[in-house]
Phi, psi and omega in degrees: 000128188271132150269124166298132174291141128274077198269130164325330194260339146322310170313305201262339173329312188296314178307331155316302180286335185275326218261341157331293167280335166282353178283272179359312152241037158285333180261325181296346160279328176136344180264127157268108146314118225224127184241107135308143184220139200216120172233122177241051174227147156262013188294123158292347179280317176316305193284333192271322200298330157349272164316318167311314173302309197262356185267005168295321148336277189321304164308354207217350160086044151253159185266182190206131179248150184221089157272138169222132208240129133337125200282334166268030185272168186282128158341319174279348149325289193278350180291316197312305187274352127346283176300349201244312165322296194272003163251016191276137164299300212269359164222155195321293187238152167200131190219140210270108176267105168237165054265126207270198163302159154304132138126344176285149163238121187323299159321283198313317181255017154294304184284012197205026146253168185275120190305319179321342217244347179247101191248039163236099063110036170257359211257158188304314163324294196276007200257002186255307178305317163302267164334254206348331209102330207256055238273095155305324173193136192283096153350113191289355151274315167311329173294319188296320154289349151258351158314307173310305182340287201327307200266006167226032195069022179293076183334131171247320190297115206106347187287125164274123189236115162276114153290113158258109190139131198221020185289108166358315212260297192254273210331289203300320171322290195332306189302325173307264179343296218277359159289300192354101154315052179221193161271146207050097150161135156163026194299163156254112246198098165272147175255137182222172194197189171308311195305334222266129130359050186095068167327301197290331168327301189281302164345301189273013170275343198249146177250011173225130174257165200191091161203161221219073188246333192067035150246070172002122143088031185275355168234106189256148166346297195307329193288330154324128142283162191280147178110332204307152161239115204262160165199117188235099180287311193289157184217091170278076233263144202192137181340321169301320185138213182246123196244143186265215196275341198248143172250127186332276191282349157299306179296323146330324155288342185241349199273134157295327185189168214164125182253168182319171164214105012275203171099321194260284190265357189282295181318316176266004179259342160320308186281343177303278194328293198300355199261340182243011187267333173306318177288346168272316182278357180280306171336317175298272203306307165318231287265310167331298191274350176290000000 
């Protein structure tokens, strides 16, 4: 059986080129696009995605503040500036690099971004709006997996799809998204997680596997129905380089199509964000000339 790449960056080059040209002329009207980023980490994996954020930023002519906190600074630190960020005129977004420290609360900096402006989907308004259906803004890994589907035909409607991972940020959106009485949605969409009972049971049941665990080989080839369509979200850097949640060369044997790690779901979730970050400023520049 030949297995299809997914590879990203076809996907994301065209979102790129629209969001490129809507800065351009967003800045030629008097608005710069402006993304803030809050790093409360030393994870050299944290930090590159981090770097990953502004030089996309950067290709694409939005502008960027890049905070980075000691992961052993007082919480309130990083709330303060959160609240200082999101009360900022000149910028657009502000978006949060987690998984944050022990002892931060996830919550404490959900209540103190502005919602307009958190535009990966943490603050409880826009995380209701999601489930609702009703989206201020689609998270740029949810989106970015539904962007691939899309874009390489995965029947979803109709599908049984597992998501491994149930983390607030990737798993639980995604799982959300993909009830969405829409297009890539109407999926039947089991969540598995540390708790669950026979992992490979629900896998080898699913014709889309999804996973978003940050745990290297918990999904392997044996784990699989044949036909299966992998999308493998984590990105784990390990001596070797960076390996996702799926190993690799089993699940390639048996996955109708699967995507890389790296290459596969990360380019498009670059371009998701910045595409929503475009969508803050645009709203910014409306509010200007009004």
């Amino acid at each position: 059986m030949s297995t299809e790449l997914l590879r990203g960056e076809p996907v994301a080059e065209p979102i790129l080129g629209r969001v490129a040209e809507r800065v351009r002329t967003l800045r030629e009207e008097g608005t710069t696009p402006t993304l803030a980023t809050v790093l409360m980490s030393d994870d050299p994996a944290d930090e590159r995605f981090v770097e990953l954020k502004h030089e996309t930023c950067d290709d694409v002519g939005i502008a960027t503040r890049d905070v980075r906190l000691e992961p052993g600074a007082p919480a309130e630190r990083l709330y303060r500036e959160v609240e200082r960020l999101s009360d900022d005129p000149v910028v657009d977004a502000v978006f949060v690099q987690v998984p944050l420290p022990d002892g931060v609360s996830l919550t404490g900096v959900r209540r103190r971004l502005e919602p307009t402006k958190d535009v990966d989907c943490l603050h409880l308004e826009n995380v209701g709006r999601l489930v609702a259906g009703e989206p201020r803004f689609v998270p740029a890994t949810t989106a970015a997996v539904c962007r691939l589907l899309s874009a390489y035909d995965v029947p979803v409607a109709g599908a049984d799809v597992v998501v491994v991972g149930r983390s607030g940020v990737i798993g639980t959106p995604l799982a959300n998204r993909l009830l969405w009485d829409r297009s890539v949605g109407n999926a039947t969409v089991t969540v598995c997680h540390s708790r669950t009972t026979d992992l490979a049971a629900h896998t080898r049941r699913a014709d889309i596997v999804v996973t978003a665990a940050g745990t290297p080989g918990v999904v392997d080839g044996s784990m699989l129905s044949s036909g299966a369509v992998v999308v493998d979200v984590s990105a784990t850097r390990k001596p070797e380089g960076v390996v996702g949640d799926v190993a690799f060369e089993s699940a390639a044997e048996r996955a109708s199509a699967i995507t890389p790690v790296p290459g596969g779901v990360g380019p498009v979730t670059l371009a998701a964000l910045v595409e929503n970050v475009v969508r803050t400023a645009t709203r910014r520049d409306g509010d200007r000339e009004g």
